[in-house]
C-alpha positions as CSV (number, residue, x, y, z in Angstrom):
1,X,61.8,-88.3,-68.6
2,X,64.5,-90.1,-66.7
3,X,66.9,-89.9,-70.0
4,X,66.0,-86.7,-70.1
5,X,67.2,-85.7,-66.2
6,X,70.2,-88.1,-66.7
7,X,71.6,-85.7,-69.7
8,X,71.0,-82.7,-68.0
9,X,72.5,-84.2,-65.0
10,X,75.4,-85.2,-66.7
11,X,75.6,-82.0,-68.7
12,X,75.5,-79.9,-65.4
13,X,78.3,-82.0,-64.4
14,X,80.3,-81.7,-67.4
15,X,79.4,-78.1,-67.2
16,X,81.5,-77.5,-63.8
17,X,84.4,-79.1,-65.4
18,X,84.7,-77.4,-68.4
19,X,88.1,-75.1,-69.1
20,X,86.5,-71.3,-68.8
21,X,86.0,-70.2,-72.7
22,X,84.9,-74.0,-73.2
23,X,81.4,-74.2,-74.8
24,X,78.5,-75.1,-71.9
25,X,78.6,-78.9,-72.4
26,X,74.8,-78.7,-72.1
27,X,74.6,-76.0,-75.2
28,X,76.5,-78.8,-77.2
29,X,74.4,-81.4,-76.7
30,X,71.0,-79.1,-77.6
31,X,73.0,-78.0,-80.9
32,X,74.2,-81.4,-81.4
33,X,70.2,-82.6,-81.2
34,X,69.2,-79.7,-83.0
35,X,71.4,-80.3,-86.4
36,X,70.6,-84.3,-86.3
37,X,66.7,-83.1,-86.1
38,X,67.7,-80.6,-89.2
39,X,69.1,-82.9,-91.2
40,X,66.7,-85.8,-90.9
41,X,63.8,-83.5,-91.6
42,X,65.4,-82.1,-94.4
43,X,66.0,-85.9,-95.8
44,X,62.4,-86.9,-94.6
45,X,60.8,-83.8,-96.8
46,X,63.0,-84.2,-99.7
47,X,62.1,-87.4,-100.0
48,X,58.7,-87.5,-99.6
49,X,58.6,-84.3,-102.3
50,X,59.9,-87.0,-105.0
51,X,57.4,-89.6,-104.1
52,X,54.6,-87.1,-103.6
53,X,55.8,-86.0,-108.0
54,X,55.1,-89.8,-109.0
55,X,58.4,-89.6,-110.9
56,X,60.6,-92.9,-110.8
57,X,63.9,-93.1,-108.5
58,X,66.7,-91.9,-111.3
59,X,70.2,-90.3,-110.9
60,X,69.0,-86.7,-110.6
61,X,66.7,-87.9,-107.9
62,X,69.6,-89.5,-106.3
63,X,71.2,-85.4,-106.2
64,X,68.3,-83.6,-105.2
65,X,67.7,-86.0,-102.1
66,X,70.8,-87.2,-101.0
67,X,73.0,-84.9,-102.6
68,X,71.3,-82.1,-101.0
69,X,71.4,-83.5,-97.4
70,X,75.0,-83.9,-97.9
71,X,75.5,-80.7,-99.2
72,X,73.8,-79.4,-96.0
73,X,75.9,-81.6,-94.0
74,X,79.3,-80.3,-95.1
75,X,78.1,-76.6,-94.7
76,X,76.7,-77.2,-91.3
77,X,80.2,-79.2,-90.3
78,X,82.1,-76.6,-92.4
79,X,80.3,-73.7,-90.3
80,X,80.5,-74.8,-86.9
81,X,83.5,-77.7,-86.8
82,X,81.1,-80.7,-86.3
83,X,81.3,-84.3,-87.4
84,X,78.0,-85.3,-88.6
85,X,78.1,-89.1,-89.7
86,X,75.3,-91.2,-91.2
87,X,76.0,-95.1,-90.3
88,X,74.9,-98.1,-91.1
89,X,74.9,-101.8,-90.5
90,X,72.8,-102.5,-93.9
91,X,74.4,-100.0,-95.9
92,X,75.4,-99.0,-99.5
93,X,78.5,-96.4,-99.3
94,X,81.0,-98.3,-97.8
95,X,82.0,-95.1,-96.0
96,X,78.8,-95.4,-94.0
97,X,79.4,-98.7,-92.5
98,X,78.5,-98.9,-88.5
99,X,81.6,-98.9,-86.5
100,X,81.2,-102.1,-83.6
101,X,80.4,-99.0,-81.4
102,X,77.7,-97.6,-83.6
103,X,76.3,-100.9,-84.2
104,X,76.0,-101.9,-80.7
105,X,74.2,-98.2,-80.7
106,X,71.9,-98.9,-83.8
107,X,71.1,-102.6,-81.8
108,X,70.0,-100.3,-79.1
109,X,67.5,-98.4,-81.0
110,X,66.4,-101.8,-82.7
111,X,65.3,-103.5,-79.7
112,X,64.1,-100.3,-78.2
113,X,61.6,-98.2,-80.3
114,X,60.6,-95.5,-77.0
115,X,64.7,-94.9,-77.5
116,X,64.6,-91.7,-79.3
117,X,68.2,-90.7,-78.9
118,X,71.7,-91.4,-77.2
119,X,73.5,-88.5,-76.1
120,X,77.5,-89.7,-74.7
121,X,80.5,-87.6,-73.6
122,X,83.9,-89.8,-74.7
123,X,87.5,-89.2,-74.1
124,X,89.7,-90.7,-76.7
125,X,93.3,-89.9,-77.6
126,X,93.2,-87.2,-74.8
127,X,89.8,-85.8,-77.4
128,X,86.6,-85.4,-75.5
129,X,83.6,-85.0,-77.4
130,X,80.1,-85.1,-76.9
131,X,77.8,-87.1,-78.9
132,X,74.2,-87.0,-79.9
133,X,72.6,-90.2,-81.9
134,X,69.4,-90.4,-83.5
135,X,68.0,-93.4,-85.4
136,X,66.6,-93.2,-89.0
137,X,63.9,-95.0,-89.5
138,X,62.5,-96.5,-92.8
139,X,59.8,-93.7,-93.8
140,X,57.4,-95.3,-97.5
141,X,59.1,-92.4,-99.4
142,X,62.6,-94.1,-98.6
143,X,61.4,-97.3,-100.5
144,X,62.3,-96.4,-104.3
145,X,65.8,-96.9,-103.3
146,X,65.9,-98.8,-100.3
147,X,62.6,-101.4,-100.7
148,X,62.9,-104.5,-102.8
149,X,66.3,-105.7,-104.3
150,X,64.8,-106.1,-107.8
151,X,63.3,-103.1,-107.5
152,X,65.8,-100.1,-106.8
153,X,66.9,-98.2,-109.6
154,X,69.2,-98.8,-112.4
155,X,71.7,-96.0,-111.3
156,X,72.0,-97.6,-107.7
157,X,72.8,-101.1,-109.0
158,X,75.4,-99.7,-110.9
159,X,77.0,-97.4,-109.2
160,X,77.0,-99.6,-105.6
161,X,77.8,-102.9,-106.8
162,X,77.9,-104.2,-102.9
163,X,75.0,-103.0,-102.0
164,X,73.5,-103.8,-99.1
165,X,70.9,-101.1,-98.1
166,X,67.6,-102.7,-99.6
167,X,64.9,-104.8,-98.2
168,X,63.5,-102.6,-95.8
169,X,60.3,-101.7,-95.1
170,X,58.5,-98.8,-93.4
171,X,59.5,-98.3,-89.5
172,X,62.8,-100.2,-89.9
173,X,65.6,-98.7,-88.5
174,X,67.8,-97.6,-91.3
175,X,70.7,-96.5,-89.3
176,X,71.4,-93.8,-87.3
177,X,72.8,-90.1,-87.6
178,X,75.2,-89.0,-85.4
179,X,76.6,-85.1,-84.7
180,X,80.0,-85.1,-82.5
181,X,81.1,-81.9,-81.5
182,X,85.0,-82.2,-79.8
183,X,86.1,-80.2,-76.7
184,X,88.6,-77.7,-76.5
């Protein structure tokens, strides 16, 4: 309740300083939640399709999970000129590794399970943007690629040679997905 009142308090703030033609600050931040909720329920059914099949974790698996998220990602950020990032501090793409900022943020969600979400407004480089973070957590469908080292599949060994996104187990946080829309 009281993070909810703060980010409507906040928003109705923002709201009375943002430029007319600016989008509500408030209407980001409800977008912003509603794409991260998309896009991990997307992943969350995808996933648990495959392991639901009994088929093992192989490349084409690999493109009809994660290769469909990301497709969705880059239409949604195509469509409405969002950043959507996935990040990591235990990750395999190196593109994904958590920033200091978004580790201190996945930290958060770590040591606080009732944290369901960080919403933030930034200025940077004279950019504002509002930001809404979700955590991922570990779901048992996510273990064919991300559970025991000598375990995940032959395509991810080789194709992610520093790996570091194994180990987990169901409920750990796996990261955290993040949609940032900038202010005009």
């Amino acid at each position: 309740m009281k993070r909810k009142l703060s980010t409507i308090l906040a928003a109705c703030v923002l709201l009375a300083a943002a430029p007319a033609g600016a989008a509500a600050p408030a209407a980001l931040f409800e977008r912003a939640e509603e794409i991260a909720r998309e896009i991990t329920i997307l992943r969350s059914s995808l996933a648990a399709s495959f392991v639901g099949g009994g088929s093992d974790a192989d490349i084409e698996t690999f493109r009809g999970v994660c290769g469909q998220v990301v497709r969705r990602i880059k239409g949604i950020s195509a469509r409405e000129g969002v950043t959507i990032r996935h990040s990591a501090v235990r990750y395999r793409n190196p593109a994904n590794a958590a920033t200091p900022d978004e580790k201190a943020l996945i930290e958060r969600f770590d040591s606080d399970r009732t944290l369901l979400s960080i919403t933030e407004m930034r200025e940077k480089e004279g950019k504002k943007t509002i930001a809404f973070h979700m955590p991922v957590f570990v779901e048992r469908s996510c273990l064919a690629c991300h559970g025991p080292a000598a375990l995940r599949p032959r395509f991810v060994k080789e194709r992610y040679g520093d790996d570091r996104a194994y180990g987990f187990v169901p409920g750990d946080i796996r990261g955290m997905i993040s949609v940032i829309f900038t202010i005009p």
